[in-house]
TORGUVEX-693340 format. One record per residue (C-alpha): residue in one letter; z, x, y. Coordinates in pm, whole numbers, padded with zeros to 5 digits, always signed. Example, Ala and Ser with C-alpha at 12.3 -4.5 7.8 and 13.67 -1.06 7.14 Angstrom:
BEGIN
A+00780+01230-00450S+00714+01367-00106
//
This chain:
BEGIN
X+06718-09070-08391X+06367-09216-08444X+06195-09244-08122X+05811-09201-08036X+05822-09086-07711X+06040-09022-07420X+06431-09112-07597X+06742-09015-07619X+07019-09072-07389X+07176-08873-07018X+07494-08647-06926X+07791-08904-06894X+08030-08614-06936X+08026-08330-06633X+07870-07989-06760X+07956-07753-06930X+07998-07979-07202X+07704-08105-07387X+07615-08474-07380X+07768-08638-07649X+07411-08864-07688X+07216-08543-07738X+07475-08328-07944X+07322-08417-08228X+06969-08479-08413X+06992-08854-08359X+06709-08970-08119X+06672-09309-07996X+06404-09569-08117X+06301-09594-07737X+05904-09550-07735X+05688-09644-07423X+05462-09891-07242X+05552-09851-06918X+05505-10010-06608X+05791-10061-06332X+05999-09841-06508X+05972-10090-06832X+05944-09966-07141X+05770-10175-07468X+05941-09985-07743X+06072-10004-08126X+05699-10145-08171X+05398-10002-08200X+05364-09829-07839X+05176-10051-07573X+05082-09946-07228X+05147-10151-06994X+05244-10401-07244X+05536-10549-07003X+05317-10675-06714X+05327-10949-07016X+05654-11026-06965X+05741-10982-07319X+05984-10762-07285X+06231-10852-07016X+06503-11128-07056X+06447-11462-06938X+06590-11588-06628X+06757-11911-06570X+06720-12170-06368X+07034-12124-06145X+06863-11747-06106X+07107-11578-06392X+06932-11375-06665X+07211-11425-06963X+07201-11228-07242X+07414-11291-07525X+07633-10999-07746X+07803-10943-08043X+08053-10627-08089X+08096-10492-08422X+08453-10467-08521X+08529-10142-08582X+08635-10068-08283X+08962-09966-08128X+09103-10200-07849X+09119-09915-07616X+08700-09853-07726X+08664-10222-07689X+08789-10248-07332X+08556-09948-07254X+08285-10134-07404X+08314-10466-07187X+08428-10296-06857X+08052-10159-06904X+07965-10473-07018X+08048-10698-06742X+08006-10426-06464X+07637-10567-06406X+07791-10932-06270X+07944-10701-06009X+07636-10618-05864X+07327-10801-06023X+07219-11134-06145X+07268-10982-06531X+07547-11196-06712X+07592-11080-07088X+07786-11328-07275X+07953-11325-07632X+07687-11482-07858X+07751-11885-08056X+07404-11911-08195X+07154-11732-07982X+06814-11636-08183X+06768-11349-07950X+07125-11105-07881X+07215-10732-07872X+07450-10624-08139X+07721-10336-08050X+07787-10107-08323X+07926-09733-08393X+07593-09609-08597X+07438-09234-08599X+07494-09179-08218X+07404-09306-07891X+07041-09524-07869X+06864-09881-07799X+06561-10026-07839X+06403-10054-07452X+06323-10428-07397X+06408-10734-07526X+06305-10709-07871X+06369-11047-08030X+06668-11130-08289X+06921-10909-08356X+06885-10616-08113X+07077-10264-08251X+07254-10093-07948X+07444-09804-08122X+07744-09667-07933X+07906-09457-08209X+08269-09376-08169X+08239-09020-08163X+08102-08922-07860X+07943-09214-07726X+08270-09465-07598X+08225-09347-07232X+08173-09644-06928X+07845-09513-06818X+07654-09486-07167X+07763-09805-07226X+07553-09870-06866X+07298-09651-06960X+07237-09835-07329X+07246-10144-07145X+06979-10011-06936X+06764-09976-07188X+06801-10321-07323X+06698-10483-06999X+06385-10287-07016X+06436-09902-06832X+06323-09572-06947X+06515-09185-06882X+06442-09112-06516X+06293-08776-06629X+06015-08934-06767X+05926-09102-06436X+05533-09048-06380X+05638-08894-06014X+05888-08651-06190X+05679-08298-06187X+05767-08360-05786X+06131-08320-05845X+06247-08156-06175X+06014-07876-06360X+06052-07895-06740X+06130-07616-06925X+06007-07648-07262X+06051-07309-07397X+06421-07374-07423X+06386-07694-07591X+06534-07757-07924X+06194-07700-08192X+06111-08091-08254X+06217-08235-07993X+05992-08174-07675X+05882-08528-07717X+06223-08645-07540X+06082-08460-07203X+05732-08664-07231X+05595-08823-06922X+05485-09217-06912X+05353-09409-06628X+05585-09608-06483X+05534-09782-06128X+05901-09696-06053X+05941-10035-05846X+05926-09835-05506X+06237-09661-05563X+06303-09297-05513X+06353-09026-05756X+06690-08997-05846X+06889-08704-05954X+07193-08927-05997X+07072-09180-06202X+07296-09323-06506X+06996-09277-06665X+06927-08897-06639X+06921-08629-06852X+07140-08306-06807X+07006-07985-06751X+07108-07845-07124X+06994-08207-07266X+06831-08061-07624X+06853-07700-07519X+06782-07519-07811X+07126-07281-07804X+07328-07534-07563X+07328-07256-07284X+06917-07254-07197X+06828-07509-06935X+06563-07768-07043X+06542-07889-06680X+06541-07741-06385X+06525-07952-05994X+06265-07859-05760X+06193-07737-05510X+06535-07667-05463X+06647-07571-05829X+07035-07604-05699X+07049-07997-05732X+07293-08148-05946X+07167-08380-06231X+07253-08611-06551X+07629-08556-06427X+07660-08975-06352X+07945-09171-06464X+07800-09471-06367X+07499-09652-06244X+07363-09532-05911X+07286-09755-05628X+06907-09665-05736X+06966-09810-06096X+07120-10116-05964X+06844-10189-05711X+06644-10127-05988X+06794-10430-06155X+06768-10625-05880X+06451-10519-05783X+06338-10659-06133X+06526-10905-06253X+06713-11108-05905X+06460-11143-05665X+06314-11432-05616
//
């Protein structure tokens, strides 16, 4: 992976088992510039950049935000219908509609690459969102690469998170610390959340895959980065950012 800051991707799978997204030395190209959980990344890092609005997806007029796709096709049917049951999963619950691309400028691209990352933002053109087929074909890494796209960071890196988890960076894999970095994010009013899509697990880039990187507190028995989907949390997030009026 090639991110600058706070990347890689969360525990779809339950624990033991390590998260396919961090198995391996493949870090996302997520950076910062944060504010309401936003991220400016896969450009030079901007703070606060998004209060520009450069970043999120445009919405239209009937209140939609469309955003247009293309699937690579080296995929299996049974990864494909994986892939678009996370797909459409945000018209359940949120004004996001993503669409198969005709001629868009702007539109993410699906394909099985070196492991599980996206760019966070709208980035402009052809937008890599890597969902390799080993490891990564799960419904809620789909969600949480979608995530990205629309513009949200790892809930670990929250700016309120030394309230709720306590990282433990003794156990972290040598090189890779940066993936536990703080930004500051404005977090849209919305509570912490241990069972965000978009959490880490407690082994995410443990050093031997038994060490804890992460550990909750106070109460250091809460269960984290376990989600197979998107919590209510992530998709008031959404909502929050994107659907309001």
């Amino acid at each position: 992976m090639m991110a600058l800051f706070c990347s890689s991707v969360p525990v779809i799978q339950h624990e033991p088992q390590q998260d396919p997204e961090t198995a391996a030395d493949h870090d996302n190209q997520d950076s910062i510039g944060i504010n309401s959980n936003i991220a400016a990344s896969c450009r030079p890092p901007l703070r606060n950049a998004c209060v520009l609005h450069g970043f999120t997806w445009p919405k239209a007029s009937n209140g939609k935000v469309y955003i247009p796709y293309v699937i690579a096709n080296h995929y299996s049917s049974q990864e494909l219908d994986i892939i678009k049951r996370g797909i459409i999963s945000f018209s359940y619950s949120t004004c996001i509609r993503f669409f198969p691309r005709t001629n868009q400028q702007d539109y993410l691209h699906i394909q099985s690459l070196d492991g599980c990352h996206s760019c966070v933002g709208r980035q402009g053109n052809a937008q890599i969102v890597s969902l390799c087929r080993r490891g990564c074909i799960h419904f809620g890494t789909v969600q949480h690469e979608l995530l990205h796209t629309l513009g949200f960071d790892h809930e670990h890196c929250r700016s309120d998170r030394d309230q709720h988890i306590r990282v433990l960076k003794e156990n972290v894999l040598k090189g890779h610390d940066y993936n536990f970095n703080k930004v500051n994010t404005l977090n849209q009013e919305t509570p912490y959340d241990y069972g965000s899509v978009m959490h880490y697990s407690r082994l995410a880039f443990s050093k031997d895959n038994y060490s804890p990187t992460m550990a909750a507190v106070p109460d250091s028995n809460i269960v984290f980065g376990v989600a197979r989907k998107m919590s209510q949390n992530d998709i008031d997030r959404i909502n929050l950012l994107y659907c309001k009026n």
